[in-house]
TORFI-947867 format. One record per atom (N, C-alpha, C): x, y negated, z; residue in one letter. Coordinates in steps of 0.1 Angstrom, whole numbers, padded with zeros to 4 digits, always signed. Layout:
# residues N
XYZa/...
# end
This chain:
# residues 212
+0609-0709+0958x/+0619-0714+0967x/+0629-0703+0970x/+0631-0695+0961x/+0639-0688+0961x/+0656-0688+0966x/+0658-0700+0965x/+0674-0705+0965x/+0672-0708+0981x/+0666-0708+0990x/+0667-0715+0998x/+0672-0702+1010x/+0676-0706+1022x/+0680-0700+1032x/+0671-0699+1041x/+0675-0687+1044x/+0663-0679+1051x/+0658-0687+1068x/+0666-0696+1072x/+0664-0702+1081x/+0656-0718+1078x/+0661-0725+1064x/+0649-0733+1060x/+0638-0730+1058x/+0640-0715+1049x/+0621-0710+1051x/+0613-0707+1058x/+0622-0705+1072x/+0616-0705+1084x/+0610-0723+1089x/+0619-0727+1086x/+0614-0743+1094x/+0604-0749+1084x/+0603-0739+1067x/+0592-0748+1063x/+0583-0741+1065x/+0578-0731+1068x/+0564-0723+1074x/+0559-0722+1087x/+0569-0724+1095x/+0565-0728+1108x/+0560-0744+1110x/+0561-0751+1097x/+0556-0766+1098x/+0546-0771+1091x/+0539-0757+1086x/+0530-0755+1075x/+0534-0767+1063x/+0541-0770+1059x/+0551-0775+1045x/+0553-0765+1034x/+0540-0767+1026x/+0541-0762+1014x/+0547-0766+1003x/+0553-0756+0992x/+0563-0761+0981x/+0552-0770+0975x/+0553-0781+0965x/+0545-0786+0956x/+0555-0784+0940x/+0567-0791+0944x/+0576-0789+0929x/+0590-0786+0934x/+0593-0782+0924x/+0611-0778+0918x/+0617-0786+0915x/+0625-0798+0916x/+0631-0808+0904x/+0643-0790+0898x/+0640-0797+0889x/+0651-0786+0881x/+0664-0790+0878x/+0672-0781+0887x/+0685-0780+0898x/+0691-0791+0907x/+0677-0790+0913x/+0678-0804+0920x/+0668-0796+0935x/+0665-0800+0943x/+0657-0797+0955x/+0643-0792+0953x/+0640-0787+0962x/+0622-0789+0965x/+0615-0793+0969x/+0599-0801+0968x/+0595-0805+0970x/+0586-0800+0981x/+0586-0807+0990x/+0574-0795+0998x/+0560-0805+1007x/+0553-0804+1012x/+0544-0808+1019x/+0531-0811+1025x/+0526-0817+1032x/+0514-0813+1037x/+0502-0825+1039x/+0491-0827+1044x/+0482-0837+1047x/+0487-0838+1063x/+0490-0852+1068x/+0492-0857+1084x/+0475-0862+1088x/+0464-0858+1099x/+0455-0861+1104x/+0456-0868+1113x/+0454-0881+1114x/+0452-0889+1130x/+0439-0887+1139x/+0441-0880+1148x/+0433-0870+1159x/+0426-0886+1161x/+0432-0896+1162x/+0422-0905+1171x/+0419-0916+1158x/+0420-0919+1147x/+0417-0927+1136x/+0411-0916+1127x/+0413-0910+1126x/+0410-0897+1110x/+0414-0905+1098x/+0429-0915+1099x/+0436-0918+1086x/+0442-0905+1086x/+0441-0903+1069x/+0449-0891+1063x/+0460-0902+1054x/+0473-0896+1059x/+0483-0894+1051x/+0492-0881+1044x/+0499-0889+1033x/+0505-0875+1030x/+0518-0876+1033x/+0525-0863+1037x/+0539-0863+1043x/+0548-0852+1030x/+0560-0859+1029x/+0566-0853+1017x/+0575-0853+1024x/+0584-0840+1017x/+0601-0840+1021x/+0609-0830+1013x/+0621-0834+1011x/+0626-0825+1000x/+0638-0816+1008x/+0638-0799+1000x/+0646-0792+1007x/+0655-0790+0993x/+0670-0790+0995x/+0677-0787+0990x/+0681-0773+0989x/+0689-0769+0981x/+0695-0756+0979x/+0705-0748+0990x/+0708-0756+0993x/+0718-0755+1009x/+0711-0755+1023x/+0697-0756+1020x/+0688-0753+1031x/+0689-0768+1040x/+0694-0777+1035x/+0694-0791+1042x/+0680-0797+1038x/+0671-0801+1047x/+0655-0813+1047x/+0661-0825+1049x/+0651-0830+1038x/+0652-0848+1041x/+0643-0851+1051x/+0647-0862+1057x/+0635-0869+1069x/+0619-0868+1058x/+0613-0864+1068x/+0595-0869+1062x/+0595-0881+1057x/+0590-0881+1048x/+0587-0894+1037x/+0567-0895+1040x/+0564-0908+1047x/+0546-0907+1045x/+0542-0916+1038x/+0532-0912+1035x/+0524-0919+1018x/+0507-0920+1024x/+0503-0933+1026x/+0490-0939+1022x/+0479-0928+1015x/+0470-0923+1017x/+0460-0916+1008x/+0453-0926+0999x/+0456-0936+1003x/+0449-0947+0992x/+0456-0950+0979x/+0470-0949+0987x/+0481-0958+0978x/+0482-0947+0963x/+0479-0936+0969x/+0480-0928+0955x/+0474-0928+0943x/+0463-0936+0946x/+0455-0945+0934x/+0461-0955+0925x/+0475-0954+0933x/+0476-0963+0921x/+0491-0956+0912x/+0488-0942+0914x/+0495-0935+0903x/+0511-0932+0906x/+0522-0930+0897x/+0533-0929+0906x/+0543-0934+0912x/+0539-0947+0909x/+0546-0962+0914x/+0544-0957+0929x/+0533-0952+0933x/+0531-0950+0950x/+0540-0943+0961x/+0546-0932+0950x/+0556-0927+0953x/+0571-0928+0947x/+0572-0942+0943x/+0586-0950+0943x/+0598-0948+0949x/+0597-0943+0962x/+0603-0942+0979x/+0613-0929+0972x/+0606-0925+0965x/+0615-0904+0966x/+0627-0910+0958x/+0627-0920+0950x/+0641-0925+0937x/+0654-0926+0949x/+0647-0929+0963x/+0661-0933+0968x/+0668-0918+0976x/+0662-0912+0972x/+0668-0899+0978x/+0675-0888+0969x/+0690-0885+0974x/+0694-0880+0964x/+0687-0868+0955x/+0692-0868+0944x/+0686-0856+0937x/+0672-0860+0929x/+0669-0869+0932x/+0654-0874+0928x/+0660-0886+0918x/+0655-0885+0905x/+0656-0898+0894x/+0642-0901+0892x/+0633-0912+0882x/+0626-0920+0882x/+0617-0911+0875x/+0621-0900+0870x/+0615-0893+0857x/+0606-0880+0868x/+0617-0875+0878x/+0611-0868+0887x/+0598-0873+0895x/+0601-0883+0899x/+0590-0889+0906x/+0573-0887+0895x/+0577-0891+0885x/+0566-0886+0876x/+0557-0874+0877x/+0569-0866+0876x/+0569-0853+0879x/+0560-0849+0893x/+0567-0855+0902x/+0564-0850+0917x/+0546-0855+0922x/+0549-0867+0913x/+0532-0873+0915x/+0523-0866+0908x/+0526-0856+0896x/+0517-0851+0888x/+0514-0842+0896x/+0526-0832+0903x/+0525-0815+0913x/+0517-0823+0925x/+0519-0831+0929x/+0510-0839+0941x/+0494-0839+0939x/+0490-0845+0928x/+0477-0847+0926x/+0473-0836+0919x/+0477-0825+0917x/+0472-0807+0912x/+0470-0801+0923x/+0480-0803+0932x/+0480-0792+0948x/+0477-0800+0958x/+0472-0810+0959x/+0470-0818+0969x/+0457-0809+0978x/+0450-0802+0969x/+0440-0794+0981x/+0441-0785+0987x/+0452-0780+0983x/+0458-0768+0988x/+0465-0771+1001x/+0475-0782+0999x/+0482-0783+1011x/+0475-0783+1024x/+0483-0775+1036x/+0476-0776+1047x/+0473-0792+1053x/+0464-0795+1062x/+0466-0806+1074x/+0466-0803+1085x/+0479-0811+1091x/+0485-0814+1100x/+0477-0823+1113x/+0475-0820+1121x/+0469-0827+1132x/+0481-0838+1141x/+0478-0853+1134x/+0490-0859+1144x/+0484-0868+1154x/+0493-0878+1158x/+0486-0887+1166x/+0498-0900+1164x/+0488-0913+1162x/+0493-0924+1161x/+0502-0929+1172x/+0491-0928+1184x/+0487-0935+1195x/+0476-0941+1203x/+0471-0941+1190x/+0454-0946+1190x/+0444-0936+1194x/+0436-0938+1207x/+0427-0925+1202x/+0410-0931+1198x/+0400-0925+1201x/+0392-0926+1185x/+0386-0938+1192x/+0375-0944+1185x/+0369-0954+1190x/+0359-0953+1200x/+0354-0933+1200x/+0343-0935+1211x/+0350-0934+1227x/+0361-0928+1222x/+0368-0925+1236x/+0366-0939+1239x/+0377-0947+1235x/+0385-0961+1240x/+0368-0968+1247x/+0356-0972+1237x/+0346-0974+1243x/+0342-0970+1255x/+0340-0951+1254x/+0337-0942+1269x/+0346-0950+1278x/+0359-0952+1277x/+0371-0954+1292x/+0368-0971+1296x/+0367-0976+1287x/+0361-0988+1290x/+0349-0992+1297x/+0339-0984+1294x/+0324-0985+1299x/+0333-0980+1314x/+0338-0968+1315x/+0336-0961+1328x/+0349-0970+1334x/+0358-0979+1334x/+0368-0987+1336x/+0358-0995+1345x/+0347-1006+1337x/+0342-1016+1346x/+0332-1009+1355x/+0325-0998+1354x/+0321-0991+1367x/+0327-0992+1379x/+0341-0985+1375x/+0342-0983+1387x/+0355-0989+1392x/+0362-1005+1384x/+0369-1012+1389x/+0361-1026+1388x/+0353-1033+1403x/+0347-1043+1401x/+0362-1054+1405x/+0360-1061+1397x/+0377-1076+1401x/+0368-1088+1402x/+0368-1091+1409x/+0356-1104+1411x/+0363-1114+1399x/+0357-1120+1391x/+0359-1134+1382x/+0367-1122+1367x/+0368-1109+1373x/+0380-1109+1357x/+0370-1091+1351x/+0365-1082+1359x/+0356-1073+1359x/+0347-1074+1364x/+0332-1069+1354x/+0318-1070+1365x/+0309-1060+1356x/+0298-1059+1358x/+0286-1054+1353x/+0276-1066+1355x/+0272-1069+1344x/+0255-1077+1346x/+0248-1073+1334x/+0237-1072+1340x/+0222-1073+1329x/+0224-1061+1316x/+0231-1051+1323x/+0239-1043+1312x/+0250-1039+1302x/+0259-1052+1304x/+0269-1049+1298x/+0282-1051+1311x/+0288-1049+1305x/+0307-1046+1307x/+0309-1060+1304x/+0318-1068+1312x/+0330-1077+1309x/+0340-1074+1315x/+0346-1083+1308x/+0362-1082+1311x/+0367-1097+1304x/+0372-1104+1316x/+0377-1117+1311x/+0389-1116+1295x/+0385-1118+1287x/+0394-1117+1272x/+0407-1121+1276x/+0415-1130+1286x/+0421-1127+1285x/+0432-1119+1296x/+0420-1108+1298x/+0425-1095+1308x/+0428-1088+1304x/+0419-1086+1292x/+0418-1070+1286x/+0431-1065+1276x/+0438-1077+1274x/+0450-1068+1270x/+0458-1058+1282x/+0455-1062+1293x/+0461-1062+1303x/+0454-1045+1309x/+0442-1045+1308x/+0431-1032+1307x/+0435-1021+1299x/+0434-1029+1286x/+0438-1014+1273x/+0452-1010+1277x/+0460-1019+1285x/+0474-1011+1287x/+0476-1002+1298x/+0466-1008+1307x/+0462-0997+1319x/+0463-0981+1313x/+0450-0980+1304x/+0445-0969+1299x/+0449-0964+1288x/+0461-0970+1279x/+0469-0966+1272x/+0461-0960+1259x/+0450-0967+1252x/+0441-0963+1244x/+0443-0964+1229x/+0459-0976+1228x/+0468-0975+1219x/+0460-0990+1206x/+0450-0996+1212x/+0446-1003+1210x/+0446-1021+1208x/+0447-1030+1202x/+0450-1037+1208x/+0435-1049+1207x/+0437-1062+1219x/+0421-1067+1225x/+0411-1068+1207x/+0421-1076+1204x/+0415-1080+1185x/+0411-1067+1179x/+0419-1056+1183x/+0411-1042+1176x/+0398-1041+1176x/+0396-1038+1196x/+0391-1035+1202x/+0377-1043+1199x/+0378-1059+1197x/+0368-1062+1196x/+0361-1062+1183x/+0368-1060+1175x/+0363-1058+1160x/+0357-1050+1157x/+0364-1038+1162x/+0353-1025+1163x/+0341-1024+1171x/+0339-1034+1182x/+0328-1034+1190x/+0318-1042+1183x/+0321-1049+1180x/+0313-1062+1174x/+0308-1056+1161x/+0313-1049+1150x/+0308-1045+1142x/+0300-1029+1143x/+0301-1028+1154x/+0290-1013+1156x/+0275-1020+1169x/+0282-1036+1169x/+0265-1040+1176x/+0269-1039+1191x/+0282-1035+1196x/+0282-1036+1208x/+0282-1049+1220x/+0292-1057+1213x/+0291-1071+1218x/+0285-1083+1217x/+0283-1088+1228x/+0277-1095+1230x/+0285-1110+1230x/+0277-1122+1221x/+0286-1135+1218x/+0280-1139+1216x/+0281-1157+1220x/+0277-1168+1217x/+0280-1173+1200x/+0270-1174+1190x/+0270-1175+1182x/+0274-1191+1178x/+0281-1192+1166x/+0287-1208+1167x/+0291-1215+1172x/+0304-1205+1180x/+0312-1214+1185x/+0322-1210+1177x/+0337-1213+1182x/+0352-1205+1181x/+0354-1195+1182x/+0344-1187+1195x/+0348-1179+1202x/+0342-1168+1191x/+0344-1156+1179x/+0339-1151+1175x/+0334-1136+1180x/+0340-1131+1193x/+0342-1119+1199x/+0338-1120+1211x/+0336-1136+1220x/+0335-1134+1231x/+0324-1139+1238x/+0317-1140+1250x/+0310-1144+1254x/+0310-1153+1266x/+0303-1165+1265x/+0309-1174+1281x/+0297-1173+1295x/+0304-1173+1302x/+0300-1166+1318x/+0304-1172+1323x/+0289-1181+1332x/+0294-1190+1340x/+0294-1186+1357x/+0302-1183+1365x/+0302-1178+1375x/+0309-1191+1390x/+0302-1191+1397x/+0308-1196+1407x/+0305-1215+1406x/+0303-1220+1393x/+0307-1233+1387x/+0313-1232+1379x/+0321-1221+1375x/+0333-1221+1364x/+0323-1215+1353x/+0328-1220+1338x/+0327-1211+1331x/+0337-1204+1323x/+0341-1193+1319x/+0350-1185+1312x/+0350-1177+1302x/+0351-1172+1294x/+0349-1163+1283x/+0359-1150+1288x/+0346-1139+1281x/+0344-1125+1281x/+0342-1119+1272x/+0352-1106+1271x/+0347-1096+1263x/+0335-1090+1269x/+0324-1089+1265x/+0311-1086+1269x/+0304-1074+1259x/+0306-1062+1266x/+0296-1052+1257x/+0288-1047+1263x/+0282-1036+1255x/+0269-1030+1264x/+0271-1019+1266x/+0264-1016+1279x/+0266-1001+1282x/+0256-0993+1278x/+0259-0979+1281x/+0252-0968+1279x/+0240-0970+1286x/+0230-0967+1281x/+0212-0971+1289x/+0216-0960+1304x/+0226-0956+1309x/+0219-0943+1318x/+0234-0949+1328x/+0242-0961+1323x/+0254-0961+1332x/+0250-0972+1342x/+0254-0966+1353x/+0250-0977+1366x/+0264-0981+1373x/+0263-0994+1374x/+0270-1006+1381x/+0270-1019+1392x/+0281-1022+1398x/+0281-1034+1404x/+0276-1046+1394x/+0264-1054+1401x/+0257-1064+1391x/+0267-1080+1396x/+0272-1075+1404x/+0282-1091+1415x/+0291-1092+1402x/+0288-1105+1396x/+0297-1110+1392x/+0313-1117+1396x/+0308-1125+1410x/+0320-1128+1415x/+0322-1122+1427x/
# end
């Protein structure tokens, strides 16, 4: 990257953005692995520096999508300086140096699943709401249709259908089998009954058992 200005070479080292290719007299390729602190999706972040020391916006790419060769990286044809042949090119220097490149620590919004779990368990501790939060017989509820209203409390970047997908498939929730309800469970309280997101807590966490 010899053509470049000493002030781009500053912004690409300070952003750990490594060269991968040259188009020849055309820009550089540069870039790195993006980590989602709270998912652990890896994507890859590409961006091209020209000879005039001008960067293109980050371009991100799927780690999956690259399987399917250099159709994945299609996107670079629309930026100047890049033709269909380069792209070839850029996907071949991509999958040579791809272990080399640094990673980047980002964040979606999302954070990881034990957290969002942890703030949740410790959410119905210690906010009892009669009919909508409770503790019984060990698990956590939260009336389903509260808990959107909860995850936005706590800003865990999640949304209720995530939330319960991931629960349900690591064994945490608790549901009435054969109904509609595939996530939820019904709690009959007062005379009424209602449906609940219903998980389980930690064997050591203690709570209000009042339902209503």
């Amino acid at each position: 990257m010899k053509t470049l200005t000493k002030l781009a070479q500053t912004f690409i080292e300070s952003n750990l953005m490594h060269e991968i290719y040259q188009v020849p007299n055309g820009p550089a390729v540069v870039g790195a692995w993006g980590l989602d602190v709270g998912t652990k999706e890896l994507k890859l972040k590409l961006a091209l520096v020209y000879p005039d020391g001008e960067i293109s916006p980050i371009q991100v790419y799927s780690k999956q999508k690259l399987n399917n060769g250099p159709k994945a990286l299609d996107g670079l044809a629309d930026l100047f300086g890049i033709t269909t042949k380069a792209v070839n090119d850029i996907f071949c220097a991509v999958m040579k140096k791809q272990r080399q490149l640094a990673v980047q620590e980002d964040g979606s919004g999302k954070c990881s699943i034990v957290r969002a779990y942890r703030e949740l368990c410790e959410y119905v501790t210690a906010y009892t709401e009669p009919g909508r939060v409770f503790i019984q017989g060990g698990y956590g509820n939260i009336l389903a249709t509260y808990l959107d209203t909860v995850l936005d409390k706590l800003e865990l970047g999640y949304s209720r259908l995530e939330i319960e997908r991931n629960f349900k498939a690591w064994g945490l929730l608790r549901v009435n089998n054969g109904t509609g309800h595939p996530y939820t469970y019904n709690i009959k309280i007062g005379g009424k009954s209602d449906w609940f997101v219903s998980f389980k807590l930690p064997t050591d966490e203690v709570g209000s058992e009042a339902a209503a």
